[in-house]
C-alpha positions in Angstrom: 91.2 91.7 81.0 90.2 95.4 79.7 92.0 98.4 81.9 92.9 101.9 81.9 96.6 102.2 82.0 98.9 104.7 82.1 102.8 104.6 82.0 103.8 108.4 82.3 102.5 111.2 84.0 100.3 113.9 82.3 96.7 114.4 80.9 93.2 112.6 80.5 95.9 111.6 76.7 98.0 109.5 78.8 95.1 107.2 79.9 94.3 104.5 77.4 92.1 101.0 77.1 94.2 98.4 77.3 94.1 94.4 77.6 96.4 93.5 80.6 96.9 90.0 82.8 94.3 90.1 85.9 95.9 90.4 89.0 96.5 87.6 91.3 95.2 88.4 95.3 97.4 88.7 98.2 96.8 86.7 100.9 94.9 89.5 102.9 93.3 90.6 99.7 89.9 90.0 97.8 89.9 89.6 93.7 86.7 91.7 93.1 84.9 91.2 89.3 84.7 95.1 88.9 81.0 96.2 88.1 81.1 99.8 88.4 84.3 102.5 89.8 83.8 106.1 91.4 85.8 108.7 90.0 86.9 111.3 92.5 90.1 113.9 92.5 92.6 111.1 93.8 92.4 109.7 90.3 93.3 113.0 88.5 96.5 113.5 91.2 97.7 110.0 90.3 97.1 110.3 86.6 99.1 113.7 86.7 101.5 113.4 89.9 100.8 116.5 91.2 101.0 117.8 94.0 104.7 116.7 92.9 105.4 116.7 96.7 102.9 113.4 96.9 105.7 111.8 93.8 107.4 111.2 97.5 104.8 108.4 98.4 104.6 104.9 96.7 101.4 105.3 95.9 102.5 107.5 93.0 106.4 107.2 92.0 108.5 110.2 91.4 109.0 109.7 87.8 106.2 107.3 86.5 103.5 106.1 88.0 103.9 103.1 91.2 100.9 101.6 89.8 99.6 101.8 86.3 95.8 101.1 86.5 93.8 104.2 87.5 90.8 104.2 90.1 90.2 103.5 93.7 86.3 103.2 94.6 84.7 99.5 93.4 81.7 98.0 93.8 81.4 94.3 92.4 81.2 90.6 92.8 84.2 88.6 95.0 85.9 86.5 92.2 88.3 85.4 94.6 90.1 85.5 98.3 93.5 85.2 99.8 94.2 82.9 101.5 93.9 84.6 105.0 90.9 86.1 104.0 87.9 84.6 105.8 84.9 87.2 106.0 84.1 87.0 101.9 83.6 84.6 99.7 83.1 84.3 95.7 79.7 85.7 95.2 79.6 88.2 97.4 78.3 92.0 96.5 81.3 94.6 97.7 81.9 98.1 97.7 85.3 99.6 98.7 88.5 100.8 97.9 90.6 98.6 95.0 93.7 99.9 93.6 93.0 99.9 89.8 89.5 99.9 89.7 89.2 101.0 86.4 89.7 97.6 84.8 87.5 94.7 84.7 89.2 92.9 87.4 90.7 94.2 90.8 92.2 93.5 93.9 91.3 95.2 97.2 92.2 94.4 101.2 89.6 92.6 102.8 89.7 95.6 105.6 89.1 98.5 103.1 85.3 96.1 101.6 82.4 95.8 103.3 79.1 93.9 101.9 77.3 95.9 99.2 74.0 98.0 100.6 71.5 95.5 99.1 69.2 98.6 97.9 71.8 100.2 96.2 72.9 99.6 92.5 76.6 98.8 91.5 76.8 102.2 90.0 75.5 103.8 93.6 77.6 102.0 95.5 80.8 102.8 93.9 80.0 106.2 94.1 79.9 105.6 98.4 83.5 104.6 99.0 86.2 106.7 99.2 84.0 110.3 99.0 82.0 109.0 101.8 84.4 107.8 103.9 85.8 111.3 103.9 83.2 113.3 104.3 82.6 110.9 107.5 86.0 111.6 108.6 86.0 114.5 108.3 83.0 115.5 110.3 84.2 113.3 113.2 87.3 115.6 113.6 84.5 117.6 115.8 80.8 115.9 115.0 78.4 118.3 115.0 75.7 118.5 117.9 72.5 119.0 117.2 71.6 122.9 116.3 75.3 124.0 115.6 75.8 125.9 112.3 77.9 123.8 110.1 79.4 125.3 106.2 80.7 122.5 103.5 82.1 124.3 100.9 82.4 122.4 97.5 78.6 121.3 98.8 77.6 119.8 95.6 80.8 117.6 95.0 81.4 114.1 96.2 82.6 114.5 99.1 80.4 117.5 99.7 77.6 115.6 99.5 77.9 113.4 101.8 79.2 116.2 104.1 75.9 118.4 103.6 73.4 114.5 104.4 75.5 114.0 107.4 75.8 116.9 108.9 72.3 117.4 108.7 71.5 113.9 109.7 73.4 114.9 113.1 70.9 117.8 113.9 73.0 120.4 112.6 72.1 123.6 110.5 73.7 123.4 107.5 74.9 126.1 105.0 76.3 125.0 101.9 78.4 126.7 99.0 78.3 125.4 95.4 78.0 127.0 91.7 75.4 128.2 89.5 72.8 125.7 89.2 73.5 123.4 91.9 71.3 125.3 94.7 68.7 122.8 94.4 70.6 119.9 94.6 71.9 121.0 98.0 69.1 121.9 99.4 67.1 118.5 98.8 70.4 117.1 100.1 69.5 118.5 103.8 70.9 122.0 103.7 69.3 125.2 105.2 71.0 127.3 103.8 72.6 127.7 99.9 75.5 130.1 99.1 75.9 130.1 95.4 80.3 131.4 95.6 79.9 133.1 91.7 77.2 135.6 93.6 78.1 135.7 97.3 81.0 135.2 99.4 81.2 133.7 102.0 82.1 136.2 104.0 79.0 138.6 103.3 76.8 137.0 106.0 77.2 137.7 109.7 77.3 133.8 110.1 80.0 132.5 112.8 80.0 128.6 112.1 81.2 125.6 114.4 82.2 124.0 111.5 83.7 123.8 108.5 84.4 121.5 106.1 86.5 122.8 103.2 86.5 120.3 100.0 87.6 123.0 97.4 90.7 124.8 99.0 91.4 127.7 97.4 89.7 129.8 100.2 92.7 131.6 102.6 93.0 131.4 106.3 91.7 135.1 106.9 88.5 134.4 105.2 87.9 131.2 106.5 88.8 132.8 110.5 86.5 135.6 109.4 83.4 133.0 109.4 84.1 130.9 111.7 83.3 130.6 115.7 85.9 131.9 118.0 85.8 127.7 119.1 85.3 126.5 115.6 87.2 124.0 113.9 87.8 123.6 110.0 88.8 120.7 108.3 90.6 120.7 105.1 89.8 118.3 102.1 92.3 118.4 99.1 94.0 121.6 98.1 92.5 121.5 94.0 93.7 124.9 93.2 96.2 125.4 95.5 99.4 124.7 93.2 101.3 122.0 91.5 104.3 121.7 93.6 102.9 121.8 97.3 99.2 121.5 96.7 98.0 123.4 100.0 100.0 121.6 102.3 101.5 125.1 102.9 98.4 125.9 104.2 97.4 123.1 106.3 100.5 123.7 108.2 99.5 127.3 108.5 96.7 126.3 110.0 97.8 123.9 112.3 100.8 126.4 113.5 97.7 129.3 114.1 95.9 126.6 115.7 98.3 126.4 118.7 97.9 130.0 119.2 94.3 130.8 119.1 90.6 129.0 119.9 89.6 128.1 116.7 91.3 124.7 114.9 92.3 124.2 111.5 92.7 120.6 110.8 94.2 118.7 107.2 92.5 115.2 106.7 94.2 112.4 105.7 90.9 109.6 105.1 92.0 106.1 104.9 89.2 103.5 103.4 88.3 101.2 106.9 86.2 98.6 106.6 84.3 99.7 110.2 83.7 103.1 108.2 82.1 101.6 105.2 79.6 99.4 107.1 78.5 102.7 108.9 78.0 104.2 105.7 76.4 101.4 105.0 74.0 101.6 107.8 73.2 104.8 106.8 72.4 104.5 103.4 70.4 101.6 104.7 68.7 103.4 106.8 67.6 106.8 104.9 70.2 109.2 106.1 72.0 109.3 103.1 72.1 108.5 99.7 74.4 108.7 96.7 74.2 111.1 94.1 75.3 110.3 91.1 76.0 113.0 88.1 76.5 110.4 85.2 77.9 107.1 84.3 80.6 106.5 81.8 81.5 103.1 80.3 84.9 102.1 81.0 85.9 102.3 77.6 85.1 106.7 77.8 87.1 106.3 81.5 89.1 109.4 80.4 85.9 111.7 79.3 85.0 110.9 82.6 88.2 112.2 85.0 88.1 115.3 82.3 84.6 115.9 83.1 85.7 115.7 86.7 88.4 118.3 85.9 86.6 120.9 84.0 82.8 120.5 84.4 82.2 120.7 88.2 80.0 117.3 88.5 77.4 117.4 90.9 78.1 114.3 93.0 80.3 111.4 91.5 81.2 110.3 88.4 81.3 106.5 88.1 82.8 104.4 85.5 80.6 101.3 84.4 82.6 98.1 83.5 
């Protein structure tokens, strides 16, 4: 089968098309015929091992990569099952989490797949997985009640989003900060309120939120205090410009050290892919509350244009990678 591989650490250069032996399923897993594959920033931390304090886990590998075939969302046709899996069968539409989605073939656990929303494309559904299930995560730390003031910074990302529909399909008034061009996107995603960050800070208005949800950390602890309730709580998602060797874990622990001492909470998110999570998502996509958005599509063989758009050209939404 066709796959993007890599065998050393580095840039988009060490990612190439190969043709590689389809893997076999565990017996708690699900072969899935790959039809389409998010791209979000997990892929670029895995293609170049940074934070390099993540080369500790065996998802990555400390000098090479653990596992050579890049991506994680999937959204396809079961080819095959375990044997202990009982809930799918070959045939069925799937979305989830697969590790090495960017290949033609991949294998998943049958708790991290749900059924496919049947009004959503291969290409939309990919894009739901693992950016959805964080931004739904991530609001649950504290869910928003209906008419508290909620901020998602990194708004028009993938995971940003998700976070700007949901919060406003719990009731909440949502403010949400993106770049030049991307005002209109957010808005029509459910958001009161735009801050574009190139004109505005986010400390300008006189806004105290209940929430925040930060998906582009690179703002400080003092800001982020400054706009936020004296019983607030933010949530940190990923650490993107926060440095190659600790990648804002510095501060999450910051945060959850100032936490013990004050009212407001700073929490770090750690989103696994559950299956229960998906078929919420699910639910809500089936029911209008939220939608993907999808920036472009790029076929598997231009996998690596795709995490370097990702990288340098602020998508709006996912990126998905058609196989």
């Amino acid at each position: 089968m066709k796959a993007i591989v890599q065998h050393a650490y580095g840039s988009t250069d060490t990612l190439h098309l190969r043709e590689i032996d389809r893997p076999v399923p565990r017996a708690d897993e699900v072969l899935v015929e790959v039809r389409a594959a998010g791209v979000d920033p997990s892929v670029w931390h895995l293609m170049t091992g940074r934070p390099y304090i993540a080369r500790l886990s065996p998802q990555l590998g400390v000098r090479r990569p653990a596992h050579t075939v890049r991506g994680w969302d999937a959204a396809g046709r079961v080819e095959a099952v375990g044997a202990e899996v009982t809930a799918f069968k070959p045939g069925d539409e799937v979305f989830g989490q697969c590790d090495g989605s960017f290949a033609e073939y991949a294998c998943g656990k049958a708790e991290q797949l749900a059924a496919k929303p049947a009004s959503l494309t291969f290409e939309q559904a990919a894009a739901l997985p693992v950016s959805g299930v964080t931004a739904l995560q991530g609001l649950d730390v504290a869910r928003p009640r209906p008419g508290q003031k909620v901020l998602v910074i990194g708004a028009s990302g993938g995971v940003g989003t998700y976070a700007v529909q949901l919060a406003a399909h719990y009731g909440a008034e949502v403010t949400g900060v993106c770049g030049p061009g991307a005002a209109e996107l957010v808005a029509s995603l459910g958001a009161t309120h735009v801050i574009d960050y190139t004109r505005e800070d986010i400390t300008a208005r006189s806004v105290r939120y209940d929430f925040v949800l930060d998906s582009a950390g690179n703002r400080s602890l003092s800001r982020l205090r400054r706009v936020l309730a004296p019983r607030g709580t933010v949530v940190f998602v990923g650490g993107e410009n926060a440095g190659p060797v600790l990648g804002g874990l510095d501060r999450w622990v910051r945060g959850l050290v100032l936490s013990a001492f004050v009212g407001q909470r700073f929490r770090p998110l750690f989103a696994v892919t559950r299956q229960q999570d998906l078929l919420t998502l699910k639910a809500l996509v089936e029911a209008g509350a939220i939608a993907p958005v999808v920036d472009r599509a790029y076929p598997l063989a231009e996998a690596a244009d795709a995490v370097r758009h990702l990288e340098k050209g602020h998508p709006r939404g996912k990126l998905v990678v058609t196989i």
